[in-house]
GUDREN-821650 format. One record per residue (C-alpha): x, y, z; residue in one letter. Coordinates in steps of 0.001 Angstrom, whole numbers, plus 500000, padded with zeros to 6 digits. Layout:
BEGIN
XYZA...
END
This chain:
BEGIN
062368988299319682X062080991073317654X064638992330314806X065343995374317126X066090993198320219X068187990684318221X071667990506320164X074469991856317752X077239989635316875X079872991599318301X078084990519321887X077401987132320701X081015986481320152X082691988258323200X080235986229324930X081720982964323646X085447984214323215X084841984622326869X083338981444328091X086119979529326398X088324981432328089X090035982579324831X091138985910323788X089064987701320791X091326988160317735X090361990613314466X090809987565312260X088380986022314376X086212988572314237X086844989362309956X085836985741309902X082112985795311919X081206988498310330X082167987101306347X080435983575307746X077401985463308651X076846987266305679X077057984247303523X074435982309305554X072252985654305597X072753985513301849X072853982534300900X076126982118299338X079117980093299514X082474981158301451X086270980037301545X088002981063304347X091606981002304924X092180981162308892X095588980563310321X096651978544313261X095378980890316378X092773982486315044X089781980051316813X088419979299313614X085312977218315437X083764980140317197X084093981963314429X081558980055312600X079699978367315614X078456981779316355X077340983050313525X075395979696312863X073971979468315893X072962982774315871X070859982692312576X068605979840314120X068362977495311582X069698973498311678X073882973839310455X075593970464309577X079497970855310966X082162968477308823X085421967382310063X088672965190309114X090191964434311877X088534962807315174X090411965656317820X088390968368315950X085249966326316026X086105965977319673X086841969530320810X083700970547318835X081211968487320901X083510968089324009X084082971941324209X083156974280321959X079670974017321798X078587973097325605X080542976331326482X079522978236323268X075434977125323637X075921978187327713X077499981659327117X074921982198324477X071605980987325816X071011984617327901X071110986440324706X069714984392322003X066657983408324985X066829979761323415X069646976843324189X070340975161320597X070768971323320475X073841969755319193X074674966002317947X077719964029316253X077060961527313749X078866959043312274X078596955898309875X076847953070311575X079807951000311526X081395953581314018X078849952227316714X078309949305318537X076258946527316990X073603944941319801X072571942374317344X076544941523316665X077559941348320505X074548939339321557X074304937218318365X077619936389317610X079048937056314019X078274935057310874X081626933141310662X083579931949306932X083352928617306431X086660928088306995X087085929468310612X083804927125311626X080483928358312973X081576929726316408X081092932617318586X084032934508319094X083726935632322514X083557931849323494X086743930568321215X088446933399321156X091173933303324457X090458935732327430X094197935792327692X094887936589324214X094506940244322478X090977939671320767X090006937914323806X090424940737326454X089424943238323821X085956941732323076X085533941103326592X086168944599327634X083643945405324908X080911943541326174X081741945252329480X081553948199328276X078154947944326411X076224947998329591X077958951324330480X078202953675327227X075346955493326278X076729956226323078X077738953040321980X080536955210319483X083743953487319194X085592956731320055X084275956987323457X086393953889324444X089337954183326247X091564953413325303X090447952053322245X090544948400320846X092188946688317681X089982946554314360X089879943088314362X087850942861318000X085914945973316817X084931943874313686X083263941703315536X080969943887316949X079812946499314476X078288945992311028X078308948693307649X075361950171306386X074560947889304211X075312944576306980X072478945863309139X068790944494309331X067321947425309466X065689948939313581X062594947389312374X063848943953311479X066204943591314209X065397941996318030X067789945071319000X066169947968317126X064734949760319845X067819949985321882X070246950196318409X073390952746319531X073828954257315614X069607954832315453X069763957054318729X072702958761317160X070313959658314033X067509960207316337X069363962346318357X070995964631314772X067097965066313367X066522966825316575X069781968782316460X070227972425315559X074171971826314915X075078968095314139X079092967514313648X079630964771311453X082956964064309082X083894964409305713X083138960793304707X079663960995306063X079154964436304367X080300961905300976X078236959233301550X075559961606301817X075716963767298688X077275960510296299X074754957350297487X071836960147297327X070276958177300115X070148960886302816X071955959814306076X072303963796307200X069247965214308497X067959968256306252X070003971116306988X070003975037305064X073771975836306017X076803972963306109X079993974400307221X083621972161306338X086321972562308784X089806971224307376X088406971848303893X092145971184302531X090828967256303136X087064967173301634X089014966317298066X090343963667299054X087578962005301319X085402962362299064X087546960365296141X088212958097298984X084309957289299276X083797956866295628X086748954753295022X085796951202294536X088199948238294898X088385943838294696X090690941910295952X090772938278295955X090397937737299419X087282940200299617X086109938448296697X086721934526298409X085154935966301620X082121936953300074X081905932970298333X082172931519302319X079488933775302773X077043932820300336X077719929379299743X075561928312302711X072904930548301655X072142929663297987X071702926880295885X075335924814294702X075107925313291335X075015928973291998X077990929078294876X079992926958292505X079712929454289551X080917932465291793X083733930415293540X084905929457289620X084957933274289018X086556933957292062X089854931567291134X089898932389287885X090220936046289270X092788935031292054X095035934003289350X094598937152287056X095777939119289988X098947937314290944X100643938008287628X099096941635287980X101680944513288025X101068948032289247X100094950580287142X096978952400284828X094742950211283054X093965952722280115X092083950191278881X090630946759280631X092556943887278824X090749941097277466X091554938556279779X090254940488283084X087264942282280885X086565938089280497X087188937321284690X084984940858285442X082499939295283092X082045936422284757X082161937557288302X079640940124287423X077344937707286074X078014935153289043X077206937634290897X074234938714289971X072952934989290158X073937934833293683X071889938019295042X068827936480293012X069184933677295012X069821934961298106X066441936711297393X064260933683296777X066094930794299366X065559930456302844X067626927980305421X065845928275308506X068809925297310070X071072928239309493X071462930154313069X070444933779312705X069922933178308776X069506936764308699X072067938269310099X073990936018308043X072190936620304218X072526940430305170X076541940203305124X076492937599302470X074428940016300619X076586943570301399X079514941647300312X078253940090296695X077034943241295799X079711944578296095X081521942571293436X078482943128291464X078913946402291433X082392947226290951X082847944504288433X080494946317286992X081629949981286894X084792948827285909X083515946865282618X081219949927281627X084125952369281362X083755955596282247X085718958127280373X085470959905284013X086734957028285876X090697955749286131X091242951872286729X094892950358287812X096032947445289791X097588948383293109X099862946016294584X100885946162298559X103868944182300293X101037943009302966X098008942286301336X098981941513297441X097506942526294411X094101944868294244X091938946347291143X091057949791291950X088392952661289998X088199956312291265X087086959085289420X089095960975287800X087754964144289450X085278964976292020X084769968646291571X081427968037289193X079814965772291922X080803968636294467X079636971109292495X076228969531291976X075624967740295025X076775970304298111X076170973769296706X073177973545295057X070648973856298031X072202975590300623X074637978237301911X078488976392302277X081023977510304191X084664975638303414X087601976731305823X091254975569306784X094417977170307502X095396976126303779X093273977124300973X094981980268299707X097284978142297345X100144980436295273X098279983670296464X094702982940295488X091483980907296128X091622979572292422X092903976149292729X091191974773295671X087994976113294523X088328974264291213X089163971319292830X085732971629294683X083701972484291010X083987976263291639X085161978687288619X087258981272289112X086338983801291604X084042986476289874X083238984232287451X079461983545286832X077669981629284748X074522979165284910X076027976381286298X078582978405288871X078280979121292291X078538982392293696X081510982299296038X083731984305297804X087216984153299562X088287985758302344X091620985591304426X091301986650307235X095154985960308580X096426984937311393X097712985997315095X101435985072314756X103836986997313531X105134984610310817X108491986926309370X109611987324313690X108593984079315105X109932981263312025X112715981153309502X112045979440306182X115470978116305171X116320976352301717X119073974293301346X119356975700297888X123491974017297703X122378970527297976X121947968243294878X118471967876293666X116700965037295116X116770961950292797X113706959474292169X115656956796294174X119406956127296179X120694957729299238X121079961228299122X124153962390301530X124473965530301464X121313965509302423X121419963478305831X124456965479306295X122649968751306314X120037967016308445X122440965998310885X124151969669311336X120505971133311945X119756968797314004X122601969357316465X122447972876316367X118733973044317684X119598970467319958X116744967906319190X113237969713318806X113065968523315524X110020967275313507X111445965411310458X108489965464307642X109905962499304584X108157962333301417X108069958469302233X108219955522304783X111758954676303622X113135958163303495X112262958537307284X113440955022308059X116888955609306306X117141959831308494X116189957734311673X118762954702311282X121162957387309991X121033960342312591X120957957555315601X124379956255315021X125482960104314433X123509961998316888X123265961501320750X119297962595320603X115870960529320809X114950959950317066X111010958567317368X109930956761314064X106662956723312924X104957953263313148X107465951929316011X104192953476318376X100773954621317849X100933958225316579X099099959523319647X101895957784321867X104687959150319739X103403962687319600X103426962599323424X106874961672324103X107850964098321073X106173966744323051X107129965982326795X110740965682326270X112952968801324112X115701966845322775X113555964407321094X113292964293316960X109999962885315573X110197961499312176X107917960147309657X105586960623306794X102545961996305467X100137961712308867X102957963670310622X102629966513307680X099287967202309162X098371965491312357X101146966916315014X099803970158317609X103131970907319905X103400973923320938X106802975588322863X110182974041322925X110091970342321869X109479971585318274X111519974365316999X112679972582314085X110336971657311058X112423969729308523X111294969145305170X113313966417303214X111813967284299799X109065969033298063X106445966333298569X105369965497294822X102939962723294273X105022960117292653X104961960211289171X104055956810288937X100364957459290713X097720956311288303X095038958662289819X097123961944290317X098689961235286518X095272961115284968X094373963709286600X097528965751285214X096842964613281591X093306965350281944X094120969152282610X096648968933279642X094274967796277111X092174970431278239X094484973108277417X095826974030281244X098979973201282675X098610969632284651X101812970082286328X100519973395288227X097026972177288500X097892968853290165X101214967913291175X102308971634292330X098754972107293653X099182968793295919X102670969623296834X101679973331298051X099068971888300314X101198969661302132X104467971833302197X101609974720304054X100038972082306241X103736970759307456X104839974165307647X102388974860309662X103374972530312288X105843975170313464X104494977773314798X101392976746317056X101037979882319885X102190983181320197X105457982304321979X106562979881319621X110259980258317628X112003978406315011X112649977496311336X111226975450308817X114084974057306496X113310972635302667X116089970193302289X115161970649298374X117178972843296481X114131973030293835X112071975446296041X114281978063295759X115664977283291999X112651975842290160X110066978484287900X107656976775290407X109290977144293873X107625981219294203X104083979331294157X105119976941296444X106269979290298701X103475981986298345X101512978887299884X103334978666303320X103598981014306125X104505984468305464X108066983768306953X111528985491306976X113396983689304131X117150982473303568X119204980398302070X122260980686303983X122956977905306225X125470979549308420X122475981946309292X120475979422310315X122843977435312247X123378980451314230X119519981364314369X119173977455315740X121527977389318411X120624980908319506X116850979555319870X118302976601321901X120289978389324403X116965980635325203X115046977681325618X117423975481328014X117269979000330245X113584978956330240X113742974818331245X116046976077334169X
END
């Protein structure tokens, strides 16, 4: 095709608006065009695109339409699914006539997403302790694991994907456990009876063939961090729900040992290597069992003597172990490979964050972490990720990052430093050219939503019950009659609203973790006078448009605690560097959330309703106008009769439109 005959974008994208059956938007359309001058350029692009605007076509078109491969990034699983599921069939049909080619598309994921052959026909290499037995024989058909892993082996002779998210509905970890394996658990195509038939080497197969493969964040991590590349070679990578990539990516380079990861990898070795050696690591291991029981939570700034001492010795037990497991072999051991694999995946482990930990990175942060459920862990993340960012994902090819939240206080400035970028504009050797562009959103924000502060209640104290508070909540609450989405800053805080507003209230009050999320969301959404409370997934994870959620409540600004050995290093880190830590980090995290939850509100065109702060701070604090400038351009109060009015009006002219 020549450059004269090329179809214009314009076409390209009424084409697709139109075979999704969507309506074309100017954001939309600002959007495509920024997205396909980067790629055309070669640059990098933030863009800001609120809810409504159909963000995906507005860079699935432009990549598709420059021709070469584009790796798509997600966070969550529904985007993942709508991409592949929707998006691109439709998008790749409407566009074939014009481009005169039909583009291939693929999802990846990390191997231990898909279903292990070698696992399911093999059995798994069992712990000492819970005997040499194949759990789809010992484990009860009547029990939980029992009908899980037998639907699983049913299903294996049906999916052609063999990915654990095709599998409705799903199973428990445990039973999928049994039949997957990590990266580093698997033999290998060529060393494994199953090889040719392996579900997660189609999936790569199928991605090097691909001209869009949709993957996720931590794949898009592994990827740049392990520098073994599991991502086919690609010229443009676009991030969708860029507001997460931070985090998943400290997520993948956060290291951790616990005692029972550490005994579990002894059982696995023992019967592999010679006793001397097993004995040596299993010594390690209790002496490190008992440093962690007295351990209390907090920063290590330093490693004390006593665990630099256990580390020590695990490190070097350690190491002894994967030298033998290198030189033995036990042929009266059933499937001795399968079995020295996992020994192996989990021993280096230890080897290696013993290791990290005892070499002491001025760019790393250590603490003990200690969990009601699962006791004591030793934890290492780095202390930022933006350098590794910087180097690894915008060095060799055109990136485009976009979410509904990264304008942050007005400006592109803090999430792009976050990712390694300097200020926009600013240039230098080492800097990526970048650009930000907002391209806004359908909604009108100042008609459609009320922000509301509750600027007469008492600050918000680092622990007790705050009345005036639940009071508030309660008075809101009736006056929208239910429809309320109750965001807490923690588990507790929505435990104590829920306990509190059921004896008060004669509404359904959900709770977060007394259902699956999915489950809760539904009833939430099919009946109006339901409330829906709970924490942090709930600040981002929750799509209900109409009447069942006209009221977004807020119970403070969501600070990490101050108590969080990552997120304070992080602060002090910008402090000794001369910039404010408090802005940088803790307002910075606090913005995103506050624009992802209020975001939750307003979700189509239709939608009313207010979003209420029950935090004086955000309207009283030097920081609350950057906080705010963060959230949804809407109409702003403080006065609660207002809203109480605004509430019940928004009630009555949604029980009419039930009749």
């Amino acid at each position: 095709m020549t450059a004269t005959s090329s179809p214009s974008l314009t076409d390209l994208l009424h084409a697709a608006v139109s075979a999704v059956g969507g309506t074309e938007r100017p954001g939309q359309v600002a959007m495509a065009e920024s997205v396909a001058a980067a790629i055309d350029g070669g640059s990098h692009l933030l863009v800001q695109a609120g809810t409504g605007t159909g963000k995906s076509l507005g860079y699935l078109v432009p990549a598709l339409a420059h021709g070469e491969r584009v790796v798509v990034a997600t966070a969550t699983l529904a985007l993942q699914r709508q991409l592949v599921e929707r998006d691109l069939p439709r998008t790749v049909d409407a566009l074939h006539p014009q481009l005169r080619r039909r583009p291939e598309f693929a999802m990846l994921k990390g191997r231990s997403n898909y279903l292990c052959l070698h696992r399911l026909h093999e059995g798994v290499p069992q712990e000492e302790e819970d005997g040499l037995f194949d759990p789809f024989e010992s484990a009860a058909p009547t029990s939980k694991l029992g009908k899980d892993l037998l639907r699983l082996r049913d299903w294996s002779d049906e999916t052609e994907t063999g990915d654990r998210d095709d599998l409705t509905p799903g199973v428990s970890d445990r039973a999928w456990s049994q039949v997957s394996v990590t990266s580093r658990e698997c033999l290998g195509a060529s060393k494994c009876a199953y090889g040719a038939e392996c579900f997660a080497e189609a999936a790569r197969e199928r991605a090097k063939l691909a001209d869009v493969v949709v993957t996720n964040h931590a794949l898009l991590a592994i990827d740049a961090i392990e520098g073994a590349p599991v991502l086919p070679g690609h010229e443009v990578l676009i991030v969708d729900e860029a507001h997460e990539l931070v985090s998943r990516v400290t997520g993948v380079a956060t290291g951790e040992l616990t005692p029972g990861q550490v005994n579990r990898a002894v059982r696995r070795a023992a019967k592999l290597v010679d006793e001397k050696v097993a004995d040596a690591l299993q010594t390690a291991a209790e002496s490190f069992e008992r440093l962690m029981e007295l351990a209390l939570p907090g920063r290590l700034e330093e490693v004390p003597e006593d665990l630099a001492y256990s580390l020590m010795t695990l490190r070097d037990a350690a190491r002894s172990v994967i030298t033998s497991l290198g030189n033995t072999r036990d042929k009266s051991v059933q499937d001795e490979d399968a079995v020295r694999k996992q020994a192996l995946a989990a021993v280096e482990n230890i080897h290696a964050v013993a290791e990290r930990i005892l070499e002491g990175s001025e760019y790393d942060v250590v603490w003990y972490e200690r969990h009601d459920r699962f006791g004591a862990s030793l934890r290492v993340a780095p202390l930022s990720v933006s350098g590794l960012l910087r180097e690894k994902l915008f060095s060799e090819r055109s990136v485009v990052l976009t979410s509904a939240t990264l304008k942050l206080g007005g400006d592109f400035n803090g999430v792009g430093a976050s990712l390694g970028l300097a200020p926009e504009g600013v240039e230098g050797d080492d800097c990526p050219e970048w650009k930000g562009v907002d391209v806004g959103s359908p909604f009108d924000y100042p008609k459609q939503g009320i922000l509301y502060v509750a600027r007469h209640l008492n600050q918000p104290g680092r622990e007790g019950s705050r009345t005036d508070m639940l009071d508030e909540l309660s008075e809101l609450v009736e006056a929208a009659g239910g429809r309320t989405l109750g965001l807490f800053s923690s588990m507790r805080a929505a435990q104590a609203a829920a306990e509190e507003l059921r004896g008060r209230l004669d509404v359904p009050i959900l709770l977060q973790g007394e259902d699956t999320l999915g489950e809760l969301i539904k009833a939430f959404a099919a009946d109006p006078r339901t409330c829906l409370f709970g924490t942090l997934s709930l600040w981002q994870g929750v799509d209900v448009p109409g009447p069942s959620c006209q009221l977004v409540v807020m119970d403070r600004v969501p600070f990490p605690r101050p108590d969080d050995p990552l997120m304070s290093a992080r602060q002090r880190a910008v402090e000794d560097a001369g910039g404010n830590g408090f802005m940088a980090v803790a307002a910075t995290h606090a913005a995103l959330l506050m624009a992802q939850g209020a975001g939750r509100l307003v979700r189509a065109s239709g939608d009313r309703g207010v979003v209420a702060v029950l935090d004086p701070r955000l309207a009283t604090a030097r920081y609350g106008s950057f906080l705010r400038a963060s959230m949804p351009d809407f109409w702003y109060t403080t006065d609660r009769n207002q809203v109480r009015r605004s509430l019940a009006a928004i009630d009555t002219a949604a029980k009419a439109e039930d009749r």
